[in-house]
C-alpha positions in Angstrom: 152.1 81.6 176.8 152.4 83.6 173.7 150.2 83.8 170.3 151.9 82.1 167.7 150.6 83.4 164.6 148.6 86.4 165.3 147.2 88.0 168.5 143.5 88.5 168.0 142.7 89.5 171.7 144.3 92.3 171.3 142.2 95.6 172.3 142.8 99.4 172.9 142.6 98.5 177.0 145.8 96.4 175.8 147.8 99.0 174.3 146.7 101.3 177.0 148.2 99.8 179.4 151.4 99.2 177.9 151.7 103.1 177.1 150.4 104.6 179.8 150.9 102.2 182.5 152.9 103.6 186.0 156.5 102.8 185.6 157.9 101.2 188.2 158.8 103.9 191.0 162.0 102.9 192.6 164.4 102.6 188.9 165.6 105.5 186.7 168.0 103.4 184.6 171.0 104.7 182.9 173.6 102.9 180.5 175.0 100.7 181.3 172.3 98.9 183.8 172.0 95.7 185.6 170.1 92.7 184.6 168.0 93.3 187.7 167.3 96.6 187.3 166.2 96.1 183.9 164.0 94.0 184.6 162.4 95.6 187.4 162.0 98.8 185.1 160.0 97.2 182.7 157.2 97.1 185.3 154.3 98.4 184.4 150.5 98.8 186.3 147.7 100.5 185.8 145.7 100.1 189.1 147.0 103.5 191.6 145.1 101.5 194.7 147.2 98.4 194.5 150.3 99.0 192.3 152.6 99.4 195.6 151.6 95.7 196.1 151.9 94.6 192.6 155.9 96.1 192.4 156.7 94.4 196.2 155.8 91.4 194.5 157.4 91.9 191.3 160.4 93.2 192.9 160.5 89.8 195.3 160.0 87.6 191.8 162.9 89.5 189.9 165.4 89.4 193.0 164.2 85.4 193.1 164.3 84.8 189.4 167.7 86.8 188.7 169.6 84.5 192.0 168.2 81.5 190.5 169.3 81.7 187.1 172.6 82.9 187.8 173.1 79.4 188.8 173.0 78.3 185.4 174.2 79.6 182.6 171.7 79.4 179.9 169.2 80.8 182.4 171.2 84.0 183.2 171.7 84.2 179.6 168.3 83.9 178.8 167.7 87.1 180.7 170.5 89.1 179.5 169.3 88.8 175.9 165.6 89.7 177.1 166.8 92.7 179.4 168.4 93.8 176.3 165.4 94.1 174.6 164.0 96.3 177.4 166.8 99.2 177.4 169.2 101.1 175.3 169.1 103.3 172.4 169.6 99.9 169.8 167.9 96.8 168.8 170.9 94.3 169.9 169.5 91.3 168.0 168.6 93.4 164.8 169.4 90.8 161.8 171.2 92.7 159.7 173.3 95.7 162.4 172.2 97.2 165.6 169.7 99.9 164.8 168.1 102.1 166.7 164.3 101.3 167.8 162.1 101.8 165.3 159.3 103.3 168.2 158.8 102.5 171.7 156.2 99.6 170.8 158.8 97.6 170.3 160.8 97.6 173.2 159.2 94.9 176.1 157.6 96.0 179.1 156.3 93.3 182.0 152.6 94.7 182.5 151.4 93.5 186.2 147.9 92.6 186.5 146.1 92.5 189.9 145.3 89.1 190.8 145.8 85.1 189.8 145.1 85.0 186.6 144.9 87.6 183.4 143.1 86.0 180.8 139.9 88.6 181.6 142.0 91.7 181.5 144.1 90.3 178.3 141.0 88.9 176.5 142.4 85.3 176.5 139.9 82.2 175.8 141.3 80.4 178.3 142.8 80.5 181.7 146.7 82.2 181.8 148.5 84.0 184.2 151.1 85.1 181.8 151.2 86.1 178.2 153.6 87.4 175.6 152.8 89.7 172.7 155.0 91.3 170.5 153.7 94.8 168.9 152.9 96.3 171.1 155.8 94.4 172.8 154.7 93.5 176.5 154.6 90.6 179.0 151.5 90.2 180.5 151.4 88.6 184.2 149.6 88.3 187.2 150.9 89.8 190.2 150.2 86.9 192.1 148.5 89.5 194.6 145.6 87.8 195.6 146.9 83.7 196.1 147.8 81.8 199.3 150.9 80.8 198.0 153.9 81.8 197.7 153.7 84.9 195.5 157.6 85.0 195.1 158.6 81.6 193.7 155.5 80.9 191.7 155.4 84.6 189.9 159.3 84.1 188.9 158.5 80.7 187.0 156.4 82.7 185.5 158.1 85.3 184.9 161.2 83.0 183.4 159.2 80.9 181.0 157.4 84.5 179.5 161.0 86.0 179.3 161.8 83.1 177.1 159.5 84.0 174.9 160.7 87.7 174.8 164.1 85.8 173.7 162.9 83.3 171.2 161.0 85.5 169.7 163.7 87.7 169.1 166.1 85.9 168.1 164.4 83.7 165.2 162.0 86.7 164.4 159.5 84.3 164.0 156.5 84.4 166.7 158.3 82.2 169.1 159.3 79.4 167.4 163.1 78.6 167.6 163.8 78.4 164.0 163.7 81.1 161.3 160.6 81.2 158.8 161.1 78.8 155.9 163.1 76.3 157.6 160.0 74.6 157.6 160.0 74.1 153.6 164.2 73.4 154.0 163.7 70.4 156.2 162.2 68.5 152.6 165.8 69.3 151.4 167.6 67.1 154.4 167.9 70.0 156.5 168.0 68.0 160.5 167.2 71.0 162.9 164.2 71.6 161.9 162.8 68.2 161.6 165.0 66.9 164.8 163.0 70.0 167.0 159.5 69.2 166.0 160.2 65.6 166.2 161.6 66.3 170.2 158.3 68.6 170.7 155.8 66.2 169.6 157.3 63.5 172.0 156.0 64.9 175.3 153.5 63.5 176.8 151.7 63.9 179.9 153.6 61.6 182.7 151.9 60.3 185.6 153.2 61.3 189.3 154.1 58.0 190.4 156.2 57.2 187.0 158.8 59.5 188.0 162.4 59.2 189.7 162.3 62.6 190.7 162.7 62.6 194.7 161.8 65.9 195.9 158.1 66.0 196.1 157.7 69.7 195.5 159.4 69.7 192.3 157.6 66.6 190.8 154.4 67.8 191.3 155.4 71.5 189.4 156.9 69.1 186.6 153.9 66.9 186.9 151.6 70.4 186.1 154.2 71.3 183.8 154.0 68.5 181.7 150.3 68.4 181.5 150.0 71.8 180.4 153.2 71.1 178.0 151.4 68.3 176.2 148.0 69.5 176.3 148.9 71.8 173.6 148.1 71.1 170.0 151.0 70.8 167.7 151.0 73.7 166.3 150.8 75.9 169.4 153.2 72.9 171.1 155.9 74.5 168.9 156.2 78.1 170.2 155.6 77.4 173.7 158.1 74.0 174.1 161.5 75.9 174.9 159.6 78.4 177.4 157.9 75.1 179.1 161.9 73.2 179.0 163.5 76.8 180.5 160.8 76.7 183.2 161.6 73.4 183.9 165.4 73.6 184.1 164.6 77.0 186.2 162.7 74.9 189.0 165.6 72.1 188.9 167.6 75.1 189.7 165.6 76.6 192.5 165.2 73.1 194.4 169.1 72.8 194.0 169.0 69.6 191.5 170.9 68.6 188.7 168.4 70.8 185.9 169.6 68.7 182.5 169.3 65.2 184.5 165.8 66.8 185.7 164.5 67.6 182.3 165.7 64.3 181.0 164.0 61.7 183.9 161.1 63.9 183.5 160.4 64.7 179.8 163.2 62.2 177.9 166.6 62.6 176.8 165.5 64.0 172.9 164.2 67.3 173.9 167.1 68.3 175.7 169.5 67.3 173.4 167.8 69.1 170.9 167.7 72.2 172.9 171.5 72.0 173.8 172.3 71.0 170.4 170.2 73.8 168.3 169.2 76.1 170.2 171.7 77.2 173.3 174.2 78.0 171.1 171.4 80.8 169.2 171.5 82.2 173.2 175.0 81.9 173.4 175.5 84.5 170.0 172.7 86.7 171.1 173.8 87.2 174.7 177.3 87.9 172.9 175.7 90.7 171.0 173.6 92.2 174.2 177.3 92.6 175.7 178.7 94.0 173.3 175.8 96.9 173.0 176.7 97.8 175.9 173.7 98.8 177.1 173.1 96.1 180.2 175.3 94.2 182.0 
């Protein structure tokens, strides 16, 4: 989940936390630096009595969510780019040349908050248990520290859809949508991606279990809560959050061993991942490109 055109819920307690929080203990990075380790870096809590649990289970979700994406490309690539906009002395994705960070605000930190959900602590109206923001830039999730199930596979879906954000975000500099700002106006002048990625977005619609070719029985009911969530979105917010909700989706293909793109297409239709191959992989493709080159992670 991210806030697509402004982030009102945004308090002092926010910042705080993002600031001051307890790095996680067990990484001292240097350059350059794994994926992993990244990722486990950014970890931030503010709770002393029960941030040893909060980093076991972050640590379990990262070593989860990096084994499962290196299965597919676009999934390890996804978290390159956004591990690259945890660490090293430049902005990789800057538009113009790699510059050094402006402050630390704007480098993305994970910020684990005890329990199931985080809309109380984050000042959401409604129930989340992840969030992105962008200045200060953090990810907001639960720890998952509290729940009966299984902290380690559910927190790194999480996890994977709000590091798509981190990437989107960053790459089209334009609050998560996956197109730059005024490509709205240049679709009236024949311009397709625009107009082709709305048109893909708009189309899902919440799919009933039993309408479904999908075999496993675990992985159709997470679509079938995906896709509910996915469509129950107005169309305005539906535009921010759609390639977070197709990543997450093409993550749990991954993680129950399926076919991910045949997946995505039984479950949601062929047009929104065509779309997404056709527009926007090749945008993670270039930015993943310049995150290597940096230097900084590997």
């Amino acid at each position: 989940m991210a806030e697509p055109y402004s982030t009102p819920y945004k308090s002092p307690t926010i910042t705080k936390w993002v600031a001051a929080g307890t790095a996680n203990p067990r990484f001292q990075l240097s350059s350059p630096a794994s994926v992993a380790d990244v990722l486990r870096s950014s970890g931030r809590s503010m709770d002393p009595e029960v941030y040893r649990q909060s980093y076991i289970n972050f640590d379990k979700a990262i070593d989860f969510l990096v084994k499962t994406a290196g299965k597919h490309k676009v999934l390890s690539e996804i978290l390159l780019i956004a591990a690259g906009q945890m660490h090293g002395e430049r902005d990789p994705l800057d538009p113009d040349e790699p510059a050094k960070w402006g402050h630390d605000e704007e480098k993305f930190v994970t910020v684990l908050i005890p329990g199931n959900t985080i809309e109380a602590a984050v000042r959401l109206p409604t129930k989340a248990v992840g969030y992105t923001d962008y200045l200060p830039a953090a990810v907001y999730v639960s720890d998952y520290s509290t729940t009966k199930i299984d902290p380690e596979v559910h927190f790194a879906s999480t996890l994977m859809h709000e590091y798509t954000h981190v990437v989107i975000e960053r790459i089209y500099r334009n609050v998560s949508v996956p197109w730059k700002n005024g490509d709205e106006s240049a679709a009236a002048a024949g311009k397709d991606r625009y107009n082709a990625l709305v048109s893909a977005f708009l189309s899902i619609k919440e799919i009933p279990d039993g309408r479904w070719g999908i075999h496993n029985e675990d992985l159709r009911k997470l679509l079938v809560t995906l896709s509910n969530d996915w469509a129950g979105f107005t169309h305005s917010r539906r535009y921010p959050e759609s390639v977070p909700y197709l990543v997450e989706a093409l993550f749990l293909a991954t993680r129950f061993g399926e076919q991910p793109e045949s997946i995505v297409k039984t479950a949601f239709g062929e047009a929104i991942m065509d779309v997404f191959t056709k527009y926007v992989v090749p945008d993670i493709n270039t930015a993943a490109q310049k995150v290597r080159k940096a230097g900084a992670v590997t």
